[in-house]
Structure formats: C-alpha cells, structure tokens
C-alpha positions as CSV (number, residue, x, y, z in Angstrom):
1,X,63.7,13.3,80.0
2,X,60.8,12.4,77.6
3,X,63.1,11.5,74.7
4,X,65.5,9.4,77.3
5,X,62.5,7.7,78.1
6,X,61.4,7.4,74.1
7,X,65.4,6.0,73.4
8,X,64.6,3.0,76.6
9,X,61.5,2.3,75.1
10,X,63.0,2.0,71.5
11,X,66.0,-0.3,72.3
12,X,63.5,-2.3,75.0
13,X,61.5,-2.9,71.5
14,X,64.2,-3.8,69.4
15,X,65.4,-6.3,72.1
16,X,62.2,-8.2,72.1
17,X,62.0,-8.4,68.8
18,X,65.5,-9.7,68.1
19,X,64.9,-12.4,71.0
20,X,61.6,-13.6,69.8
21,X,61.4,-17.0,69.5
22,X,60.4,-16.5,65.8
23,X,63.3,-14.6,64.9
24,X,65.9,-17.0,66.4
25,X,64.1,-19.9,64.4
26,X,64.7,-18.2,61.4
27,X,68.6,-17.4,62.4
28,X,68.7,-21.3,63.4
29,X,67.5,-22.0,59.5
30,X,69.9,-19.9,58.3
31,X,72.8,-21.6,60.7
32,X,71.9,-25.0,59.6
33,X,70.4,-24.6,56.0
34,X,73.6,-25.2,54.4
35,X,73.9,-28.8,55.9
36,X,70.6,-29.9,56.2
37,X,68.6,-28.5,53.5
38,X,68.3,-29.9,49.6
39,X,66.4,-28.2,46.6
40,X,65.4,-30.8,43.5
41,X,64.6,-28.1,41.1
42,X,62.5,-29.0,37.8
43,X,63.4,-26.1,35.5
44,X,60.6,-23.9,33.0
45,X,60.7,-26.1,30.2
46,X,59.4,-23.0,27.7
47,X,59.0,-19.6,27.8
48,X,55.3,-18.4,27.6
49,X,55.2,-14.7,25.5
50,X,52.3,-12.5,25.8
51,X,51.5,-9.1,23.8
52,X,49.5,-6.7,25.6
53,X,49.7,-3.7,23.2
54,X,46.5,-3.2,21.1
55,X,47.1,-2.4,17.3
56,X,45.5,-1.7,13.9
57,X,46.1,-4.7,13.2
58,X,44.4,-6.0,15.6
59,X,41.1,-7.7,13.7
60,X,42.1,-11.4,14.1
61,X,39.0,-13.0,13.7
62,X,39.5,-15.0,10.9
63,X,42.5,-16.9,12.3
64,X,42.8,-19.9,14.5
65,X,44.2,-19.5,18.2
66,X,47.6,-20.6,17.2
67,X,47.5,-18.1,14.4
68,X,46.4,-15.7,16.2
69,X,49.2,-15.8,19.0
70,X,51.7,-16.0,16.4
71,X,50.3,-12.8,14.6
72,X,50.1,-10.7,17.8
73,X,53.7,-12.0,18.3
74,X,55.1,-10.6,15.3
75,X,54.2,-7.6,16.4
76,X,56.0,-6.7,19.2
77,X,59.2,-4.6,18.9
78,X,61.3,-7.0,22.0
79,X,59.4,-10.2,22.0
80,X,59.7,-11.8,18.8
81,X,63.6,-11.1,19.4
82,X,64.1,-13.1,22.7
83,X,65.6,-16.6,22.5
84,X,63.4,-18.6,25.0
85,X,67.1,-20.9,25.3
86,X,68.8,-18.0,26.2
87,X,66.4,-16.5,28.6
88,X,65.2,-19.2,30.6
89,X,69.4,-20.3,31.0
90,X,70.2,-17.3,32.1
91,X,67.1,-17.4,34.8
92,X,68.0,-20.9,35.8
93,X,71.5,-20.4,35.8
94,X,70.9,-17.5,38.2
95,X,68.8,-18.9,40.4
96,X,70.7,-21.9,40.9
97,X,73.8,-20.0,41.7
98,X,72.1,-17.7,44.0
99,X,70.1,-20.7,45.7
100,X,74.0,-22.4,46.1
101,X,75.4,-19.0,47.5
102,X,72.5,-19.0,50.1
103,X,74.1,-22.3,51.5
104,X,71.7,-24.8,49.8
105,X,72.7,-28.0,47.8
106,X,70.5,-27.8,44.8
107,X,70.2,-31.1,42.5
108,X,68.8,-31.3,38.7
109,X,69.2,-35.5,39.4
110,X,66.3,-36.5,41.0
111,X,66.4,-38.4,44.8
112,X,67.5,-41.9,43.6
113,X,70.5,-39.9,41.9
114,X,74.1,-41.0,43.9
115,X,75.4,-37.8,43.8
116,X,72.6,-36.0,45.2
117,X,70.5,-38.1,47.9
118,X,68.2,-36.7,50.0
119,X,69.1,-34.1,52.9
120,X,66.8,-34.1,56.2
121,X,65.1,-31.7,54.5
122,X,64.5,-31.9,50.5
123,X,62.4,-29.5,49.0
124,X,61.1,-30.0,45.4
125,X,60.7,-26.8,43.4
126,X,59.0,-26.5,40.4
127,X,59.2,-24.0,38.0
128,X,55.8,-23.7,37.0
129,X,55.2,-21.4,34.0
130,X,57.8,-18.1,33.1
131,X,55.6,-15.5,31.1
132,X,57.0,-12.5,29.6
133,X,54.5,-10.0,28.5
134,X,55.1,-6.6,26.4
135,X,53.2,-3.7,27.0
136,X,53.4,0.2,26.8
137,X,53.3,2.3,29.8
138,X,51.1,5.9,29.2
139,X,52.1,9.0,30.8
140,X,51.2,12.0,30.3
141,X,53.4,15.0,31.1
142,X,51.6,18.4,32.0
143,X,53.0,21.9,32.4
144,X,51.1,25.4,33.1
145,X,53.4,28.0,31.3
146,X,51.5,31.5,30.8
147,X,48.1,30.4,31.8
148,X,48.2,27.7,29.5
149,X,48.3,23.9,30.3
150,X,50.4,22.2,27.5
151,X,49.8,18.3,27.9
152,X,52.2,15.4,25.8
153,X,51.3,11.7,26.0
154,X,54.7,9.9,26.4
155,X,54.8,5.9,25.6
156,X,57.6,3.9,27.6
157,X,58.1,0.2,25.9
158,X,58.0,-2.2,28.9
159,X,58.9,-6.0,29.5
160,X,57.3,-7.6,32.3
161,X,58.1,-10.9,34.0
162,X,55.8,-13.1,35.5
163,X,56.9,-16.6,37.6
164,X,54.9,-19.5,39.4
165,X,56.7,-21.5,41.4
166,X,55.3,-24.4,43.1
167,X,57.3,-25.7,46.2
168,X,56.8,-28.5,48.5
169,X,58.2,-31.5,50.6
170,X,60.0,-34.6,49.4
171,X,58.1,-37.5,49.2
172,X,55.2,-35.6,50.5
173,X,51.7,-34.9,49.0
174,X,51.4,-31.8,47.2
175,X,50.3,-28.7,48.5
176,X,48.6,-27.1,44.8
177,X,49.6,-24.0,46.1
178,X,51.5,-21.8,43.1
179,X,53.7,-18.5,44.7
180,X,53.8,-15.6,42.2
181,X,55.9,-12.8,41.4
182,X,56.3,-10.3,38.9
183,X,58.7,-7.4,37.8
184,X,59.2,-5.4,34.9
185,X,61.6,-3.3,33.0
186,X,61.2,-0.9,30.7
187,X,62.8,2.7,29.0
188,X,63.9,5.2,31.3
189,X,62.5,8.4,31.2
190,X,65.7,10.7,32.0
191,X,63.8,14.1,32.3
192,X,60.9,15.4,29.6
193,X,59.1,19.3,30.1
194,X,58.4,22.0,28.2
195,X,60.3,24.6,26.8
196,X,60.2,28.1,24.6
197,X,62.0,28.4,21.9
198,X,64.5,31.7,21.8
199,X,63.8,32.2,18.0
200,X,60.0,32.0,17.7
201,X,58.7,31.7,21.0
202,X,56.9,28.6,20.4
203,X,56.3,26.3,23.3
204,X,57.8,22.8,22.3
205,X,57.9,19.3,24.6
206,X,61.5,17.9,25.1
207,X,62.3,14.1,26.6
208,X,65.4,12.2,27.1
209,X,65.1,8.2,27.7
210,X,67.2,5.5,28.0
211,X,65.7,2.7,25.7
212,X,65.1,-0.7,26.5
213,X,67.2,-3.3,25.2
214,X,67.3,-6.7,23.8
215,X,70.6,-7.1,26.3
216,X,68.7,-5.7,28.8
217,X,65.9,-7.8,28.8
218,X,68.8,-10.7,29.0
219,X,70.4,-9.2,32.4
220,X,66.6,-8.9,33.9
221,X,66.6,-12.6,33.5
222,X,69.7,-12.9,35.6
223,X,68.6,-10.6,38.1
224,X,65.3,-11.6,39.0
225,X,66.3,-15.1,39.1
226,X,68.8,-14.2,41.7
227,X,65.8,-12.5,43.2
228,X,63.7,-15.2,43.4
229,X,66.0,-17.6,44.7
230,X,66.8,-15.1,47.5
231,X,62.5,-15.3,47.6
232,X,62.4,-19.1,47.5
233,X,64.9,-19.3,50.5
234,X,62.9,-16.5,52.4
235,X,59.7,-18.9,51.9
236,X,61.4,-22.3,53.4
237,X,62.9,-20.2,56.2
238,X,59.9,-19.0,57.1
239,X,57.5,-22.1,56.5
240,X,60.4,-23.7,58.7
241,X,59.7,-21.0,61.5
242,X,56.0,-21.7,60.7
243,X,56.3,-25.5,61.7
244,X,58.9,-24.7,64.4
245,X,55.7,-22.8,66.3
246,X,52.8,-25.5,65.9
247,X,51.7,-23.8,62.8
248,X,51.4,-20.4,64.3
249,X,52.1,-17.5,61.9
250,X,54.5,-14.6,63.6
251,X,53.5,-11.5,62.9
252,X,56.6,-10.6,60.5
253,X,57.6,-12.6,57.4
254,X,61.8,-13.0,57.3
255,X,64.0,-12.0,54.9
256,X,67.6,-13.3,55.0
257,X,70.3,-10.7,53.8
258,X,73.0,-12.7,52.9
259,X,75.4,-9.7,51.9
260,X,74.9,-8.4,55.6
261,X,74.4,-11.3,56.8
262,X,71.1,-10.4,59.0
263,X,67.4,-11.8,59.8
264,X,65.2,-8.3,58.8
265,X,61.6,-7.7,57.5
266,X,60.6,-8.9,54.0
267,X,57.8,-6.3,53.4
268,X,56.3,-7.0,50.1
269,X,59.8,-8.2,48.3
270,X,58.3,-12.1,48.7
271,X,55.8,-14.6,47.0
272,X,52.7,-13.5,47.4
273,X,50.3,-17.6,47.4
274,X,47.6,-18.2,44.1
C-alpha cells in the first residue's frame, strides 16, 4: 500500500506543477511568441582573443599593451588561426536561425525599417563582447601497479567561449544588466593508463586523444550560438512569466524544448546576470 500511496502522491505533484499558474504563462509565451514577439539584434562587431597559457617567453615588459597582446597571440597553437569573420558569422548565423526556428521574427534593420516594424513586444539584443580564450587543461593520471604509484601529467589544448549579451525592451530605458555564458572545447582524452611492457618489463604510460581542431573550433561557433538563442528565448519567456505575476519570481526558471515540444526545468543550461 505505501508505494500506491508514494505513486498518488507523485502524479498529485506532477499535476500541480504542470497547472501552476507560472508554467501555463510560459506555455502561453510559447503559443503566442511566434506572432507577437520581435528580436532587433546588434551583432559582435569583433572577436576579443585571450591567451591564458604561461610560457618562456613570457617576459614582456619591455613592450607596449598592444605589443604585448599581439606577442602572447602569436603564441597560441588555435588562436592566431581563427578568422574573427568566419567565427562570429557562423555564431550569428546560428543564432539567428535558431532564434527564427523558436517562432521569433528577428530584424538586423532597426524599428523605423518597413520590412520589420515593431511587434507588441520588440526586444533589443545586443551582442556585447564574444571572447575566446586558449588555455591548457592539467591532469594528472595515477596508477598503483606493485606497490608503486606511477604519476603522468597529461596537457589537453582547450578553447573556451565566453558571451555577454545585453537584452532589453524597445524604446525602453536600459536595464545595464549583461547575461553571461561560457563553454569550452577542447582534445578528448580517449583512454590513457599504464602498462608493462612484455619484453623488458618496464612500466610505460599510454594515451589516446582526439585533438582539437581548427574546424572544430568553427562548429563550436555554430553550436553554441544555437545554444544561446535557445538561452535568450528561455530568458524573455521567463521575464514574460516574471511580469505576468506582478514581478514575483516562481520558484523554477523555464526552459522551452522545441524538439519535444515541452515547458521543463532549465537547471543551470541559462544566463547566469553580471
């Protein structure tokens, strides 16, 4: 009988939840976004690059700031190789067609443009600043084989992306708030251990990695600006839900699905607000 009861309780639970007034606000977003909602987006106009790995090299003094930046650039392995162009058009190219596939009209002519006048509700979005920064990621694989502890330091080239977007009302004062997120890629570390060699007996460290990639630095462009689009959408569904309840925050932060086409927690795959 107890787990009867545990099943009532469960579905009782779910029930409330899908009827809470919050959740059917965001499902009325998502019903009417596609008619009533505009995005005038003002793209990155450049492509900030950062180099996080310390070198020999490193003893800069001497040189002016500019210098300086372009020094530590020519030192990377990935970013003196990327084509801000190509990057950011990807990004932008992604993020617009996501944005469009989530059922909102987004507009690179401003509000006074004829083919693109103002919805009930127009949202500017500004791309703020797109930095990628290179860096090394340290592990350190460790194995006890006959009493011993054998240790190996293993360096995985990384690529990290890091977006501000700023977003706020038509026509309406700013908000000078900046949402943030970052991701990174990097070389995949297949399988690494330790092993004996059969004709000496010597212990000897073995790794397999997939390296990272110009081309796959490229498709992370393309996926996280789908990503973020699907995150910008998530933020005017819920600030919508937000306004809809007299400024009262629900206790869960929305996600819309579009490939299931459901309303489900966001956990942590959001903005997180500088």
């Amino acid at each position: 009988m107890k787990w009867i009861k545990l099943i009532i309780i469960s579905a009782l639970a779910l029930a409330i939840h899908a009827c809470s007034p919050s959740r059917q606000l965001a499902e009325g977003f998502v019903s009417s976004s596609s008619t009533n909602t505009s995005v005038y987006l003002l793209p990155a106009g450049y492509l900030e690059k950062t180099n996080l790995k310390k070198s020999a090299s490193d003893n800069l003094e001497n040189l002016t700031p500019t210098q300086r930046d372009s020094a530590r650039l020519a030192q990377t392995l990935f970013l003196k190789a990327v084509s801000d162009s190509a990057f950011l058009t990807r990004f932008v190219n992604a993020y617009m067609d996501e944005l469009r596939a989530l059922g909102l009209r987004v507009c690179l002519d401003g509000p006074d443009s004829v083919q693109c006048p103002p919805k009930e509700n127009s949202f500017v979005v500004k791309m703020h600043e797109l930095e990628l920064r290179e860096f090394v990621i340290k592990l350190t694989d460790e194995q006890f084989i006959y009493n011993a502890v054998y240790q190996k330091d293993i360096d995985l080239q990384a690529i990290s992306l890091h977006s501000w977007f700023a977003i706020d009302r038509l026509n309406r004062p700013s908000s000078n708030r900046l949402l943030y997120a970052e991701n990174y890629i990097s070389d995949e570390l297949l399988e690494s251990g330790f092993g004996q060699k059969e004709n000496d007996g010597r212990i000897v460290h073995y790794r397999r990695t997939e390296p990272l990639t110009l081309e796959k630095i490229y498709n992370m462009a393309e996926a996280l600006g789908r990503k973020y689009a699907s995150y910008t959408y998530d933020y005017l569904m819920n600030e919508y839900v937000f306004r809809n309840l007299k400024n009262q925050r629900p206790g869960t932060y929305y996600h819309y699905n579009r490939f299931k086409g459901k309303i489900e927690p966001a956990g942590n795959n959001r903005f997180s607000i500088q």
